[in-house]
TORMARKOL-952222 format. One line per 5 residues: their letters; for each residue z negated, x negated, y negated of C-alpha. Coordinates in steps of 0.001 Angstrom, whole numbers. Last residue first. Layout:
! residues N
a	Z X Y  ...
This chain:
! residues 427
xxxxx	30973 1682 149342  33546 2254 146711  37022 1644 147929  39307 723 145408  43055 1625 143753
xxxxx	45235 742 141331  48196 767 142369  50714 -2540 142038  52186 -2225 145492  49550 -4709 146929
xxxxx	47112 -2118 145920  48681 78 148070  48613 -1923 151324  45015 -2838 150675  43727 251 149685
xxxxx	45863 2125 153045  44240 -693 155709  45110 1477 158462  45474 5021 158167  44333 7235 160683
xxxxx	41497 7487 161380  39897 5266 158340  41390 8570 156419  38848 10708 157722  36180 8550 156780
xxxxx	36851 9084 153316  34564 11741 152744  34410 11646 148796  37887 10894 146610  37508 10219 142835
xxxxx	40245 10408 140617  40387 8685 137515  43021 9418 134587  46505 11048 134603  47370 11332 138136
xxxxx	50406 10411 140085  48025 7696 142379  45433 10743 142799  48058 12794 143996  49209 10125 146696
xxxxx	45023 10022 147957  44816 13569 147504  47843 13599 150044  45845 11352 152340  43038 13314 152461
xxxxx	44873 16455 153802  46311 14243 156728  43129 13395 158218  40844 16298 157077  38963 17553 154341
xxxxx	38657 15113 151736  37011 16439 148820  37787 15938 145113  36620 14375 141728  39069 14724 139343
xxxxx	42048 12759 137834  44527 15248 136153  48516 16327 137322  51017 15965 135647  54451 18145 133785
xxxxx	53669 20832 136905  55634 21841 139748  55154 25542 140664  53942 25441 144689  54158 28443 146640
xxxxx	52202 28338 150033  53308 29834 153058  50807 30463 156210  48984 33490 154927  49376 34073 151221
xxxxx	49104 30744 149507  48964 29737 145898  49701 26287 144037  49768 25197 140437  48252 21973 140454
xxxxx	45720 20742 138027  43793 18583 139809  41248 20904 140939  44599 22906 141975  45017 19985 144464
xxxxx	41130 20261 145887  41594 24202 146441  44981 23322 148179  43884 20551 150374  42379 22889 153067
xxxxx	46211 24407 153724  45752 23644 156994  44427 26048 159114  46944 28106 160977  48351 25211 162543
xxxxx	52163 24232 163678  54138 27263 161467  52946 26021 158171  55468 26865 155320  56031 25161 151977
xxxxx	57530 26910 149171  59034 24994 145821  59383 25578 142315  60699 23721 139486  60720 19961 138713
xxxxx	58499 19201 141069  54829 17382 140109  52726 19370 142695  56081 19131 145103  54485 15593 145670
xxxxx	51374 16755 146992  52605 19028 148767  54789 16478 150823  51587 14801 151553  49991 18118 153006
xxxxx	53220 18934 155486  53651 15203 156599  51819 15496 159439  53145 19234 160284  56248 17613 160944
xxxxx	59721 18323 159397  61812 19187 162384  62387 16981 165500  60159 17575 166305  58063 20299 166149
xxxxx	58355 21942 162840  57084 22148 159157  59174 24756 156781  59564 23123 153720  61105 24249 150055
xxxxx	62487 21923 147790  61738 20963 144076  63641 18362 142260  61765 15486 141368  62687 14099 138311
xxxxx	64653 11034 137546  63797 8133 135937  63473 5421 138862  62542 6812 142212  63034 4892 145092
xxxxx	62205 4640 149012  63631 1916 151061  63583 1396 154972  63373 -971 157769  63740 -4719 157997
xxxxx	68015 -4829 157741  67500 -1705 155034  67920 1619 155578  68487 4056 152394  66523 6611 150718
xxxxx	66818 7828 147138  64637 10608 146294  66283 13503 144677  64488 16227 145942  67449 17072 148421
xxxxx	67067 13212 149858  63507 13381 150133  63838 16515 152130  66338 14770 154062  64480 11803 154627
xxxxx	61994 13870 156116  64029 15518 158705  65575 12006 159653  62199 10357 159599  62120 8942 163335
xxxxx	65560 7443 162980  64597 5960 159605  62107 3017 161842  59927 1926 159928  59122 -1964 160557
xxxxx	58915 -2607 156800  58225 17 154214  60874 -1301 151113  58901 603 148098  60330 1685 144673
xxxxx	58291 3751 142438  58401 6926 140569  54729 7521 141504  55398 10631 143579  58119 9040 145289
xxxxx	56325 5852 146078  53722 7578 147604  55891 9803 149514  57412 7016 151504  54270 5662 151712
xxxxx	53405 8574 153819  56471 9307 155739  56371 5485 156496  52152 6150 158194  53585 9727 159547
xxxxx	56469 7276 161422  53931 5211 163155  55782 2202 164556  56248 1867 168108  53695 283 170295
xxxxx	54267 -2673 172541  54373 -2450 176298  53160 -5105 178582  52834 -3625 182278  50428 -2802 185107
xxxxx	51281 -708 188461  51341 2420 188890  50429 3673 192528  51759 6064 195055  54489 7317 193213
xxxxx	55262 11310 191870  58624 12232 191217  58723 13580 187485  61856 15503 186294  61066 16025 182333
xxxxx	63284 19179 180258  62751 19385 176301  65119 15848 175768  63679 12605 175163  63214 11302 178174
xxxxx	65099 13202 181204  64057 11285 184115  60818 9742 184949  60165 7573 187867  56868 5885 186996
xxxxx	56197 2144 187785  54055 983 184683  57390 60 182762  58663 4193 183257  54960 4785 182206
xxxxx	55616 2874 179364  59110 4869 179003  57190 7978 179216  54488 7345 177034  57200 6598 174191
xxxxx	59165 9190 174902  55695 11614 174065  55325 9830 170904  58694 10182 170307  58046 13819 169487
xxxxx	60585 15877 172214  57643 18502 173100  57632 19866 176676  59902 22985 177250  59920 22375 180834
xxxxx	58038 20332 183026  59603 19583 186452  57520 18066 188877  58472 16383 192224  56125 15337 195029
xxxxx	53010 14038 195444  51157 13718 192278  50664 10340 190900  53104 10496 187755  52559 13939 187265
xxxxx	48855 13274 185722  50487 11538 183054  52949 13796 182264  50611 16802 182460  48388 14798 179599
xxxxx	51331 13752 177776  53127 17540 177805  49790 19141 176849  48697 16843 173901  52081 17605 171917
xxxxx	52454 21381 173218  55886 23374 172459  54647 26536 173501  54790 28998 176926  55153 25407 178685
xxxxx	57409 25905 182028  55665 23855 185251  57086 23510 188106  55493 21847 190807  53933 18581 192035
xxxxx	50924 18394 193880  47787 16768 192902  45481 15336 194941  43801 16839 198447  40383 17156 196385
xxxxx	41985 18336 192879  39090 18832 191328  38552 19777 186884  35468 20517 185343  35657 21340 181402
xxxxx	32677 20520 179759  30959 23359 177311  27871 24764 179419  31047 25239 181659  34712 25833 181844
xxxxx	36231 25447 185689  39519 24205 186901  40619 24025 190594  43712 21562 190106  47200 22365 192241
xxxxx	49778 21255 189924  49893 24362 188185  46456 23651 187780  47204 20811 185630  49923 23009 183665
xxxxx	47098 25710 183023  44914 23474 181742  46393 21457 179559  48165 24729 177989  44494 26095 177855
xxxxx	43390 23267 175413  43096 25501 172456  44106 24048 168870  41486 26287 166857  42480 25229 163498
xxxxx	42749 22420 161054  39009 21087 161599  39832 17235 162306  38754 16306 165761  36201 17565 168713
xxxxx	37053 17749 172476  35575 20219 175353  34165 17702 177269  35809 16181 180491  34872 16189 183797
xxxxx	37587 14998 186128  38573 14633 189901  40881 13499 191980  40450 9714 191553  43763 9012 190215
xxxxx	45484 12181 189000  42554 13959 187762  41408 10575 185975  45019 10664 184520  45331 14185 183404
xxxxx	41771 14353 181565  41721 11362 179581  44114 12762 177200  41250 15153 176329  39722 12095 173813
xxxxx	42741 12871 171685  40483 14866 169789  38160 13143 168618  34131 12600 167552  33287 15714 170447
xxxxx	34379 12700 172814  31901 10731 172591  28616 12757 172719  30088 15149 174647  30500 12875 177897
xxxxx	34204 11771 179611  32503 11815 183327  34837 10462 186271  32526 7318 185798  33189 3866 187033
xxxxx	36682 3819 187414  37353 849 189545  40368 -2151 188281  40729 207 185283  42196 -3291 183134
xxxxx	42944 -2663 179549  44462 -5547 177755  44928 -5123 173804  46723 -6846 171363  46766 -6303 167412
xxxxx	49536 -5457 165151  53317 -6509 165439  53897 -5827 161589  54302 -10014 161161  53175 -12400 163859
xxxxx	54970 -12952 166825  52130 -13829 168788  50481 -10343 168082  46913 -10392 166254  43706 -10812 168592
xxxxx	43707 -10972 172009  41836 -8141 172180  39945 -7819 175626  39136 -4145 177002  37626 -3462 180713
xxxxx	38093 462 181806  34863 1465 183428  34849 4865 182214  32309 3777 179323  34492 1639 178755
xxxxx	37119 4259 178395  34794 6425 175751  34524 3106 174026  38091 2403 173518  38869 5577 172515
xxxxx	36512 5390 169660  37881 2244 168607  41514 3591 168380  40381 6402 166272  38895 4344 164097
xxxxx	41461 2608 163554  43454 -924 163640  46461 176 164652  47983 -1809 167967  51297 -3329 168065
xxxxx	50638 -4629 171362  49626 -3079 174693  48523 -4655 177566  48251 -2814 181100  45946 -4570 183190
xxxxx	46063 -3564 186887  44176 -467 188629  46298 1880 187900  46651 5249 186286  43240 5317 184105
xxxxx	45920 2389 181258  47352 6020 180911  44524 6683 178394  45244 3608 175928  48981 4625 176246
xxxxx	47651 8356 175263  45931 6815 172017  48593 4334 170721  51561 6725 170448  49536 9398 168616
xxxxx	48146 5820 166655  51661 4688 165437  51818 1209 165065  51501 -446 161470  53781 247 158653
xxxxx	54392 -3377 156681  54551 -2159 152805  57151 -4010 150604  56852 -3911 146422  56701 -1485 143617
xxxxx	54386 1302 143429  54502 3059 140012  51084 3364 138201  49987 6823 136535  46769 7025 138807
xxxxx	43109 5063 138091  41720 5302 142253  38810 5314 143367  38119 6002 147169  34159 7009 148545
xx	32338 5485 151070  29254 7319 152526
């Protein structure tokens, strides 16, 4: 099993390219089920994640080509087509799908198109329970008979779906692009209320838009759906993963650095760059994106409270920890999203941080440095922020179960290392 060295104490210095977001990548990939022309979709991450989705649609009868890197060259990422011409199987199996999450985003659009759906119960990174009901109960509030068993969820909708209104009792991220999707071939009008505003979610909408959809109300908590016969296909290019800049953007805080990410866009990061701002990080937008330094001055502790969008999101919660480990001061950081994920605490103190949690808030007393040490990742996002503590560390730190991070970061060694850090993966 790979594991990620890294020798910590070196600023980062240079220009990082931030690749496409993935939690826009994956439900595009899914609502290529809605027609049976090619959508193609650039701007692609290179992920495991991405990969895994790939095969469960194959295995759907979705047919992939990459075309290899974007024409225009650059931070555009790879190109995908995905043609559904026939679905093959209305069957998402355990075997795949346990391996991710996301893999439930299949659900809405095979419902949608061929009426039916059997999906397992999906797997992922172990920060909490994150129930599926509010799928569920929005797809049957468009008229889906839904039944849970021997662990597959088995969804019919033999006269199709109907459109309705449906009110989310919480902000949902999976729910509103699953219902979205499956709104877009139901007959008649749906309203979905309260739906989460991440631009992820605008992002599916406006390629659905491209695809044919008639969608009103993008980006705001309110989405008026009128159903269509048919999608058609599209070419739609991903937008840039704004946890991926919150992440370097970190990284060169915590090191004291100075780091130009290119292709982020700042208007994603407001509520981060905020938080930078108040701990005296200097952020400013530049004509290719956006610039992070530190030079001499301490960080200045700040407390978080973590959000749905746009407030500070829970992606960013464990990285920004990280940093507050070497505040000037002290600093509290609440969870609200997921009551599980605080897993990189035990593996921070390892390193000398001075952290302690009661229930979902976790105090954090800046210390003068942290120490090199052999820790666990635990997660997606929780490895990561060992990752930026291990580049602010005095000595060698050694980081096992790395395969989280090929999820969701895309060539992180090579981008860092560019930067001037030290850093290796040791297979």
């Amino acid at each position: 099993m790979d594991k990620i060295r890294i020798i910590g104490g070196r600023p980062l210095e240079g220009r990082i390219e931030i690749s496409g977001a993935k939690n826009a990548a994956l439900p595009l990939m899914a609502a290529s089920l809605l027609t049976s022309e090619t959508l193609t979709l650039s701007n692609l991450p290179h992920l495991a994640d991405i990969t895994m989705l790939a095969k469960l649609l194959t295995k759907l009868g979705v047919k992939i080509s990459m075309n290899g890197a974007s024409p225009a060259g650059g931070n555009a990422g790879r190109v995908l087509s995905l043609t559904a011409g026939e679905i093959a199987s209305t069957v998402a199996p355990y075997d795949l799908v346990r391996k991710m999450r996301a893999s439930i985003l299949v659900l809405g659009p095979l419902l949608a198109r061929e009426h039916e759906a059997t999906v397992s119960l999906p797997g992922g990174c172990a920060i909490g329970t994150r129930p599926v009901d509010l799928h569920l109960r929005a797809l049957e509030a468009l008229g889906a008979e839904i039944d849970i068993c021997d662990g597959y969820i088995h969804a019919r909708a033999p006269g199709g779906l109907i459109g309705a209104e449906v009110r989310f009792p919480t902000v949902t991220v999976g729910g509103t692009k699953n219902t979205l999707m499956a709104a877009c071939l139901a007959t008649g009008e749906t309203t979905l209320s309260n739906v989460a505003q991440e631009p992820e979610v605008s992002d599916l909408a406006n390629c659905l838009v491209a695809m044919g959809a008639e969608i009103e109300g993008i980006g705001s908590d309110t989405l008026r759906v009128r159903g269509v016969p048919a999608l058609h296909g599209t070419s739609y290019e991903v937008l840039p993963d704004r946890i991926e800049a919150g992440t370097y953007a970190m990284a060169a805080a915590i090191t004291g650095g100075d780091v130009e990410l290119v292709g982020a866009n700042p208007g994603l990061l407001a509520s981060v760059n905020d938080k930078l701002g108040d701990a005296n990080i200097g952020v400013t937008t530049t004509p290719d994106g956006l610039r992070v330094s530190r030079r001499n001055v301490p960080i200045g502790g700040v407390d978080v409270t973590t959000q749905p969008y746009p407030g500070f999101p829970t992606d960013l919660q464990a990285q920004m920890m990280a940093v507050m480990c070497v505040a000037s001061g002290a600093s509290m950081i609440t969870e609200t999203i997921f009551e599980n994920r605080f897993m990189h605490v035990p593996e921070l103190i390892r390193m000398g941080a001075s952290i302690s949690v009661q229930g979902g808030t976790a105090m954090v007393r800046g210390v003068e440095r942290l120490r090199g040490a052999p820790v666990m990742a635990t997660d997606l996002r929780a490895s990561v922020s060992l990752v930026l503590a291990g580049l602010a560390a005095e000595g060698e730190t050694i980081i096992n179960r790395v395969y989280h991070l090929d999820r969701g970061y895309e060539r992180l060694e090579e981008k860092l290392s560019a930067c001037g850090a030290e850093i290796e993966r040791i297979t």
